[in-house]
N, C-alpha and C positions, 0 to 999 in steps of 0.2 A: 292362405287367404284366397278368399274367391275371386272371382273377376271383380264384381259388384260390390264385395269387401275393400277391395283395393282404390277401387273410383272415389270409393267414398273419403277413404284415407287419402286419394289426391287433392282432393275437393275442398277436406275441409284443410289441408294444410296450405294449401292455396289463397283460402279466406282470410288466414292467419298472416301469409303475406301479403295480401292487399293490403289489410287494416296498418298493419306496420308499414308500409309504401306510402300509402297516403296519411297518415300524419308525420312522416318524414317528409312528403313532398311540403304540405303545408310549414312544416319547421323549418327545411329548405328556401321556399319562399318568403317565408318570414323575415329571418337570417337574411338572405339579400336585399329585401326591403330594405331593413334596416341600416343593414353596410352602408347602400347608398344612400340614403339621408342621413349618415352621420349621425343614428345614434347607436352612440359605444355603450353604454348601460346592457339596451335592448343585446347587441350584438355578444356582450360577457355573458349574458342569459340565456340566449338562444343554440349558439355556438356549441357550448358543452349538452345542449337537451339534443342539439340534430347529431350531434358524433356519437353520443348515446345507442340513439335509435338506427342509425345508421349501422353501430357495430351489432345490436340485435339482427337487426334485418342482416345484414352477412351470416351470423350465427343459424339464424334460420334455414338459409339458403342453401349455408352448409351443411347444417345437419341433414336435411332434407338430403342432397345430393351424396351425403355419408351411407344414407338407410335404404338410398336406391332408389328412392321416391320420383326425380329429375337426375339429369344428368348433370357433369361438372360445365358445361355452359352459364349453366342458371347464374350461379355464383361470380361467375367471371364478367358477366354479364350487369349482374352488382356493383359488382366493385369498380370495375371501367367507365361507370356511367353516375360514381356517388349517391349511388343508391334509387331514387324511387325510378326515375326512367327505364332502367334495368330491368328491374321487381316488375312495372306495371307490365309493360309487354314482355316477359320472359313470362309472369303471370298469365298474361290473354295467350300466348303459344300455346303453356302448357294445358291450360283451360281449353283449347281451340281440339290439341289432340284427343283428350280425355274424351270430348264430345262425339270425335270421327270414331275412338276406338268403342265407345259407348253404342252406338250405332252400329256396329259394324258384328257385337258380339248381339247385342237384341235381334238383328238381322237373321246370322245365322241360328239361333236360338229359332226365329223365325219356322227360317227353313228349316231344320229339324223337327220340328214340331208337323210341319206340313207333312214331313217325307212319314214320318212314324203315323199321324192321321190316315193317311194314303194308303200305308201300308196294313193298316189296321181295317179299313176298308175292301182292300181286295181279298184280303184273306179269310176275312169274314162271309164276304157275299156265295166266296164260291164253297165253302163251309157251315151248313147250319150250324145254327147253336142250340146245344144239348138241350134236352127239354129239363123244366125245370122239378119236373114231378117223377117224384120215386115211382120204379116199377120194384113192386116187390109179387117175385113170382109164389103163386102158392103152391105149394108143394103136396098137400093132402090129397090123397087116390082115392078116386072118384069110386062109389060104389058099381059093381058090374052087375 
């Protein structure tokens, strides 16, 4: 994979953990809502959707960190923190790096482009360029 192949494959697995971060965060806050005002219904309901999502979101985190995508931070990161606070800024880091190394490979692309520009410049100037019309010599002897 490319560079630009790869950013994209960080990108979009990134989005895949937001989206699971925050309706875990929302299920999370939900769920404590509800503990504290005492209702147990909400809480039997809630309960088993955020341990769910929760076990997704690790799933994720790890696969990700299985395929080489992140490192094993990310995860532990998950798991330490019950999921979405983990996910969302482990998400903003890894988002955060993608951007500097994104930048950093356009950059040099950059300057490659310049230095090969340049380079095509100087060696042209002091070099014409062939003409673009055939000589064709003729060969027929001239009457004497």
């Amino acid at each position: 994979m490319t560079s630009i192949q790869q950013t994209k494959h960080i990108r979009r697995r990134l989005r895949i953990v937001r989206v699971f971060a925050l309706i875990d965060l929302v299920l999370l806050l939900a769920l404590v809502s509800a503990a504290l005002t005492g209702q147990r219904e909400m809480v039997q309901i809630l309960g088993p959707l955020h341990g769910i999502n929760f076990l997704l979101l690790l799933v994720i985190v790890g696969v990700g960190a299985i395929d080489g995508v992140w490192e094993w931070w990310f995860p532990v990161a998950v798991l330490l923190t019950a999921g979405p606070p983990g996910a969302l800024v482990g998400e903003w880091i890894i988002n955060r790096r993608v951007r500097t190394q994104k930048a950093l490979i356009h950059d040099a692309v950059s300057d490659k482009t310049a230095v090969v520009a340049a380079e095509r410049e100087t060696s042209t100037s002091s070099v014409p360029f062939p003409s673009t019309k055939v000589h064709v010599r003729d060969e027929r002897k001239e009457p004497v």
